[in-house]
N, C-alpha and C positions, 0 to 999 in steps of 0.2 A: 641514743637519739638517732633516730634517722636524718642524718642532715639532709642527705639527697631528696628525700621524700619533702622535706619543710621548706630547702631551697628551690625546689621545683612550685610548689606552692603558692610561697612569697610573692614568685614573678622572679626569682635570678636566671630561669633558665629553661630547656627543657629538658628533657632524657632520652639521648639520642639513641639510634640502633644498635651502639656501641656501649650502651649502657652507662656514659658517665653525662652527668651535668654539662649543657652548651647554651654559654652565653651570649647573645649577638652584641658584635664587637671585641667581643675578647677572647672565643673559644670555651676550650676546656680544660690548658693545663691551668689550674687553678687549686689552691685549696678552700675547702670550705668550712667554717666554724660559726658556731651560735654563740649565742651568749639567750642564757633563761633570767627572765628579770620578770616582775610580777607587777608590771607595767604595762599597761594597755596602750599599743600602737598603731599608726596603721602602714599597712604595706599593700602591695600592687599584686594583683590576681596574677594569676597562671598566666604563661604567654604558650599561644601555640606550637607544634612539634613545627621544623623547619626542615627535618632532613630529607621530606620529600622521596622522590624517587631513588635517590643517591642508593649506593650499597657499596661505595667505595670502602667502609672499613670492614663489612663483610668479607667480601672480597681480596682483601689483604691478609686475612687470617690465615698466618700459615698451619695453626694448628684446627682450624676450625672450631675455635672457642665460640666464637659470635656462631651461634646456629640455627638462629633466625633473627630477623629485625626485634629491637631488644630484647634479647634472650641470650646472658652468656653463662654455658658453662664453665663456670671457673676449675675445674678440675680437670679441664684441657686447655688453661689458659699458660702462658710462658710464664706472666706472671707468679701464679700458682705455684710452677713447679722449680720457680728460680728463689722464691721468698715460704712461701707458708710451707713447704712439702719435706719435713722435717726426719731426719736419721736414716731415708730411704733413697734407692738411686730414682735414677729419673727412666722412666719404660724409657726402653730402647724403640717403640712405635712411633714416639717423636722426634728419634735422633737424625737430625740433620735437618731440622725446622726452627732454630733457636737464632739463625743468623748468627750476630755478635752479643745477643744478648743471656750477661749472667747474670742480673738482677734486675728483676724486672722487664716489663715491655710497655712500649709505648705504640707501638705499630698501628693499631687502634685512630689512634690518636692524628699521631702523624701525616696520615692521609686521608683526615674530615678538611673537609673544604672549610669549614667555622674558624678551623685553627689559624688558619693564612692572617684572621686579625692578631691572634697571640702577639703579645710582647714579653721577650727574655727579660726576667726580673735583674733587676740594681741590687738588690738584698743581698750582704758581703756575707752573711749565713747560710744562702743557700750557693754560695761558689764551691766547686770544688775544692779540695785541698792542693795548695801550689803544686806538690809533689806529683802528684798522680798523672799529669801532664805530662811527665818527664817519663815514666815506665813504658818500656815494650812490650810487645808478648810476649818475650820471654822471661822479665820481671813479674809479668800477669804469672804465668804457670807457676816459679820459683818462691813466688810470695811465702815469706814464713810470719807464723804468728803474730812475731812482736813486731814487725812493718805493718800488720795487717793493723792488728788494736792502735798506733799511731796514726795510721793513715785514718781510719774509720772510726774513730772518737766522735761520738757523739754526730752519729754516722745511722741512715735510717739503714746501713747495709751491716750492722751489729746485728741486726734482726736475724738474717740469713747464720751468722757467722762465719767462723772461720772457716772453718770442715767445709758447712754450705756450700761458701763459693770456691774452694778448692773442687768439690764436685762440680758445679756450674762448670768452671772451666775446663776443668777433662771433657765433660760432656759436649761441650761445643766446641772444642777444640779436637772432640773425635778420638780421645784417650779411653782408655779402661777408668771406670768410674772405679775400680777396684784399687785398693793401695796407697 
């Protein structure tokens, strides 16, 4: 199902330069989900693009995924290469553009002016796990498997794995991705 396509739609939103769903009032960290029911409804038209002249998340892209107003290549996205980009290193052409980010990026995000309405969710399932609070970077580097599967139980960063984000972090910590 294309949610994005259906929530755009609907009227929840529109689709920003940045390419995710932006709600006025609420931004865009959000998830989106349907439900198909064989029920005739009614819902509210499209609402116009608002981003306007802005290019502030353009402009943030350290990798230059955004490579024109909505158009991202996700194959030079952080996200891309910190979650989907499976058994291989990460080109060394992006090294030193990842920031602090091993999983995932929100950079995008972060600096759309829509977001400034965001509110951080109450939901005690999307808090971190207490622990994770507590590690350093040098607990980040040292991480062994079975702290990795406790911490990340039922975890969207199982996805990556273990190996993954052992990669992840060499790479942005500026380590041999090797070993």
């Amino acid at each position: 199902v294309l949610d994005k396509a259906w929530a755009k739609k609907g009227g929840l939103g529109w689709v920003g330069k940045n390419s995710n769903l932006i709600t006025p009032g609420a931004g865009s960290f959000y998830f989106i989900a349907e439900l198909i029911v064989d029920v005739e409804l009614d819902y509210d038209g499209a609402i116009r693009d608002y981003c306007g002249t802005c290019t502030k998340c353009l402009d943030a892209c350290p990798t230059q995924a955004i490579t024109e107003p909505y158009v991202v290549d996700g194959s030079k996205c952080i996200s891309y290469f910190t979650i989907e980009l499976k058994d291989q290193l990460i080109p060394q052409n992006v090294a030193g553009q990842f920031g602090n980010w091993v999983f995932g990026c929100d950079i995008c995000q972060d600096v759309c002016p829509w977001n400034r309405f965001s509110k951080p969710t109450q939901e005690p399932q999307f808090a971190p796990h207490p622990d994770l609070q507590n590690l350093s970077a040098s607990d980040w580097q040292d991480i062994t498997h079975e702290v990795f599967q406790a911490l990340f139980k039922q975890s969207p960063l199982k996805r990556t794995g273990y190996e993954g984000l052992k990669r992840n972090i060499k790479f942005v910590t500026g380590q041999s991705q090797l070993g």
